[in-house]
N, C-alpha and C positions, 0 to 999 in steps of 0.2 A: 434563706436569703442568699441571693447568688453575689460572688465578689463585685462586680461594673457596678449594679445599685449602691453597693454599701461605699463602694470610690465617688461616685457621682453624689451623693447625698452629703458624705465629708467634704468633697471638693467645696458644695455651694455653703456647709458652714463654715470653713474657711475663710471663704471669702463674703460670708458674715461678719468674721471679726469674734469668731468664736473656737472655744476650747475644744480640747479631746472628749470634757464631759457632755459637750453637746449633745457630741452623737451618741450619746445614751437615749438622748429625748427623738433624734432622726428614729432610731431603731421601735418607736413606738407604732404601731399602725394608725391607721384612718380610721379603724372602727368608731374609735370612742368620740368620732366627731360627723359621722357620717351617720345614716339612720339607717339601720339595717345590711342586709349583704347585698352584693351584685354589681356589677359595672359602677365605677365613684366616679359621681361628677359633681362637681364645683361651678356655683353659681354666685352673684352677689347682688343679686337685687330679685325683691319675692314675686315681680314676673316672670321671670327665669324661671325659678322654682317649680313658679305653680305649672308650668310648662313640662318642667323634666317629670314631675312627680306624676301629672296626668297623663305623660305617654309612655314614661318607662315603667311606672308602677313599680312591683316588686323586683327586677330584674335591676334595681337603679338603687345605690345605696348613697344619697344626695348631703351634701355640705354647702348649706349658702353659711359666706362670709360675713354676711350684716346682722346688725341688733338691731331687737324689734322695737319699734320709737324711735331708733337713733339716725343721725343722719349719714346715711348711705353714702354719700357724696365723698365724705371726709373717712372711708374707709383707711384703716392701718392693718398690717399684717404681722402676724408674731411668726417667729420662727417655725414655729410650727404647722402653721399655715403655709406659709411660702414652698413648704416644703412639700404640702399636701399638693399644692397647685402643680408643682412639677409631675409626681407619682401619680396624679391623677387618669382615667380614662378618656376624661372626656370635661373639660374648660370651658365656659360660656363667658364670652366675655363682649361688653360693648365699650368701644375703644372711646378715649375721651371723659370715660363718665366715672372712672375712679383709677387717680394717677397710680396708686400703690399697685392694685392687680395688672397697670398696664406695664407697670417698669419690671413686675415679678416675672411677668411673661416674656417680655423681651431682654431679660439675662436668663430664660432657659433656655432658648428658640428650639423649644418641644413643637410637635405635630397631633397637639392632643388639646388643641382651642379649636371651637368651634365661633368666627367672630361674626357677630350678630349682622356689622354695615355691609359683610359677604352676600347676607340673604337678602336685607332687604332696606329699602332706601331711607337713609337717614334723615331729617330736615335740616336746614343749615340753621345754626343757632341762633339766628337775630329773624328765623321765620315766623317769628311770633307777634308780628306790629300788624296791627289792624287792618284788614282786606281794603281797597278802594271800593268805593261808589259807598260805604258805610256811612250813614247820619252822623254829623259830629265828628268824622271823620279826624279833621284838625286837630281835636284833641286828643284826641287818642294817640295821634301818632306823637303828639307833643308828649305825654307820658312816656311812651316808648321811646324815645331819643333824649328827651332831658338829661339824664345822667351816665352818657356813652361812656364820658370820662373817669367816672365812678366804679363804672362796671369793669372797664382794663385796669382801672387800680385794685382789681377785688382780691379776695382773700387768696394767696401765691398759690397755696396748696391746691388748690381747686383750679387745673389749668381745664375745661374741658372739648379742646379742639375746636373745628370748627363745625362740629354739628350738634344736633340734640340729643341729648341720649334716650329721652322720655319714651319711647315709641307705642310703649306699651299702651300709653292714653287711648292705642288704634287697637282695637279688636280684630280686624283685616289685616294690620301688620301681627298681628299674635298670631293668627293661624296659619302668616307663611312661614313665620320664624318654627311652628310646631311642627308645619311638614320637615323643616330642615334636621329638628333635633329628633325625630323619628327617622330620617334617611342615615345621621350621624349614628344614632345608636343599633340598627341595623348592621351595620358595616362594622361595628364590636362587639356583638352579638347576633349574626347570623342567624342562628339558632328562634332567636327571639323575633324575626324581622317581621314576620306576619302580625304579630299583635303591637307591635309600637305601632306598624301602619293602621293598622282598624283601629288603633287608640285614638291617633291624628286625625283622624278621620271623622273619630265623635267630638273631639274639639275643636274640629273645622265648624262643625256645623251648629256645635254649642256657641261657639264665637260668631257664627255667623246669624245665630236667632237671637242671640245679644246686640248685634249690629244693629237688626231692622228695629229691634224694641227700642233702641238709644234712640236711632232716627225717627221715630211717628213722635219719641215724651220732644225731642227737643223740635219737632216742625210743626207742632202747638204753638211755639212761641213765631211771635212775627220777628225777621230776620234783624228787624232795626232795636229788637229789644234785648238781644245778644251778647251784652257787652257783662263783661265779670271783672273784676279785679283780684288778684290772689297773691298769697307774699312773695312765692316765688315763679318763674315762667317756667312750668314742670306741666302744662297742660297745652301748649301748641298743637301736641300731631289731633287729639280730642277738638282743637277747635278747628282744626283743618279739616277732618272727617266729618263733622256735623255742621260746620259754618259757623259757629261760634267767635267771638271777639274777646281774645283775652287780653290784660291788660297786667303785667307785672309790676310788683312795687321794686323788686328787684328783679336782674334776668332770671339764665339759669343756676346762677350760685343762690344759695340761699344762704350765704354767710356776708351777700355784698350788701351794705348798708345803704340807702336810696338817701339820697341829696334834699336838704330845703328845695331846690328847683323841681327835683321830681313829684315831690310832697306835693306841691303846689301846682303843679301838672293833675295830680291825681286828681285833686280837689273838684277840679275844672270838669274831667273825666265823669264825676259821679254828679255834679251839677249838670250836664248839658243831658250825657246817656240816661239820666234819672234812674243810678246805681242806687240799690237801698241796701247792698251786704256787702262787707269787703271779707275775702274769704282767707283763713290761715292754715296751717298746717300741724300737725303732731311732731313732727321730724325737725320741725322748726322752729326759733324764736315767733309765738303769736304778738309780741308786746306791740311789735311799729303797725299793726296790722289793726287791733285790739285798740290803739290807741287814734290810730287814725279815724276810723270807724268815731268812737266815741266824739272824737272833735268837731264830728259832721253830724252827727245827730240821728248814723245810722247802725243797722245791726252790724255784727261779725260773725260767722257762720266758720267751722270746719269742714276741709274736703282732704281729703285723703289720696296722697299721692301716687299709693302702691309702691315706692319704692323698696319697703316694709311692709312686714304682713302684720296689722296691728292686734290683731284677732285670729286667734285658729278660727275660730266662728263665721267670721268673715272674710271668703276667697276674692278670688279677684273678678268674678261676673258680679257677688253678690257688691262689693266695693262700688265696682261701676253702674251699677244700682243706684247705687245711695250717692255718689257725688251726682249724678244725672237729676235725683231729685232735688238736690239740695241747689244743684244751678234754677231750675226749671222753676220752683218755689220762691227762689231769689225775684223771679222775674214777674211771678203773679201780679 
């Protein structure tokens, strides 16, 4: 280990608020948290992953930050993390969508993030209120705005700018963000550049045969029977791509608590649109979800946000799979 790293790694415990013993734990490597050897990169949310994992393959020794079930959002970083993210090769990060990783990176100001809103276009985060010319329209947007005020009071820690972070809901935004992280890992491994590219390559086109299959289950359904409700609004860029009409109980926090006015917005939502599931989440509180549902006399169903990879078994085509049926059968 050369002197500059072992200065620059004591400097940020330092200025942690930590001891001399710290840097016994700096001096530890990445292995024991990264899976296998080769170029380390640092991800925190499991589309990311399943991105880095499918185009760098063995050449990529990969660290996502998140717990599987937990909520993503409310990410925290231990020392040893913070410190991974510095040393790292190669950072993937979407800005807004977990305060901890974005403050970690802007006290290194390293050249080793690759930021997601650089590739590709973000949605503004109140994109998610129901398209005009929509049936019932009224209400829907009445749900969507009832608890503006609730929503700026939401949980402090969860500030997430002004866009969505969700992007992943888009299969077409996945395969531009994959050519990006094929071109990035190219450029740190030259050597390698031929096969990240033929790798992005095949999941351009895997994402792109997932595209067309999403669109023929969901233009089955007539465009006015579209409408979903789900706990949190972590599915917009999904209803933008397929024309879908999402309707959150909360925004994009899933820790903000939705108002008696909202409640009763919703109510109106699933009486006029003839909603028969209100849909929750794993990563989530199901209770308001779970509860509301029951108060109307209708089912509650789980969709899976990907934020989290809740299953090895289950990637993220086969995910978007199963939330695609699970809308589509809502709507039977």
């Amino acid at each position: 280990m050369t002197l500059a790293p072992m200065l620059r790694r004591r400097t940020l415990l330092s200025a942690l608020g930590l001891g001399a013993g710290a840097a016994l734990l700096s001096a530890c490597g990445r292995e024991d948290e990264a899976d296998g050897d080769g170029l380390t990169v640092v991800t925190s949310a499991y589309a990311l992953s399943f991105l880095v994992t499918r185009i760098g393959g063995e050449h990529v020794a990969l660290t996502d930050l998140t717990t599987p079930g937990a909520d993503a959002h409310g990410l925290e970083l231990s020392v040893k993390q913070t410190l991974l993210i510095e040393q790292a090769d190669l950072v993937l990060q979407i800005p807004g969508f977990q305060t901890a990783l974005d403050d970690a990176i802007a006290s290194q100001e390293g050249d080793n993030v690759l930021d997601v809103s650089s590739v590709i276009t973000l949605l503004p985060a109140d994109a998610g209120s129901v398209e005009e010319g929509h049936a019932g329209e009224s209400e829907a947007e009445h749900a969507e705005h009832a608890d503006e005020g609730a929503e700026e009071e939401g949980h402090e820690g969860h500030d997430h700018g002004p866009n969505d972070p969700h992007f992943w809901q888009d299969p077409v935004r996945m395969a531009d963000l994959g050519d990006a992280v094929a071109e990035r890992l190219a450029e740190l491994s030259p050597e390698n550049a031929e096969e990240f590219t033929a790798a992005a390559a095949a999941v351009r086109e895997e994402l792109g045969d997932l595209d067309a299959e999403l669109t023929a289950a969901f233009e089955e359904v007539t465009e006015e029977r579209r409408t979903f409700i789900t706990s949190h609004a972590a599915y917009t860029y999904l209803a933008e791509r397929y024309h879908l009409h999402q309707v959150g109980i909360s925004g994009i926090d899933p820790e903000t608590e939705p108002s008696p006015q909202r409640l009763l917005a919703l109510e109106d939502v699933v009486r006029e649109e003839d909603v028969t599931t209100i849909f929750f989440e794993a990563t989530a509180s199901p209770k308001v979800a779970q509860t509301l549902a029951e108060n109307l006399g209708i089912d509650s169903a789980e969709l899976d946000n990907l934020e989290t990879q809740q299953s090895p078994d289950a990637d993220y085509p086969a995910v978007m799979r199963s939330n695609c049926t699970a809308l589509t059968e809502s709507w039977a």
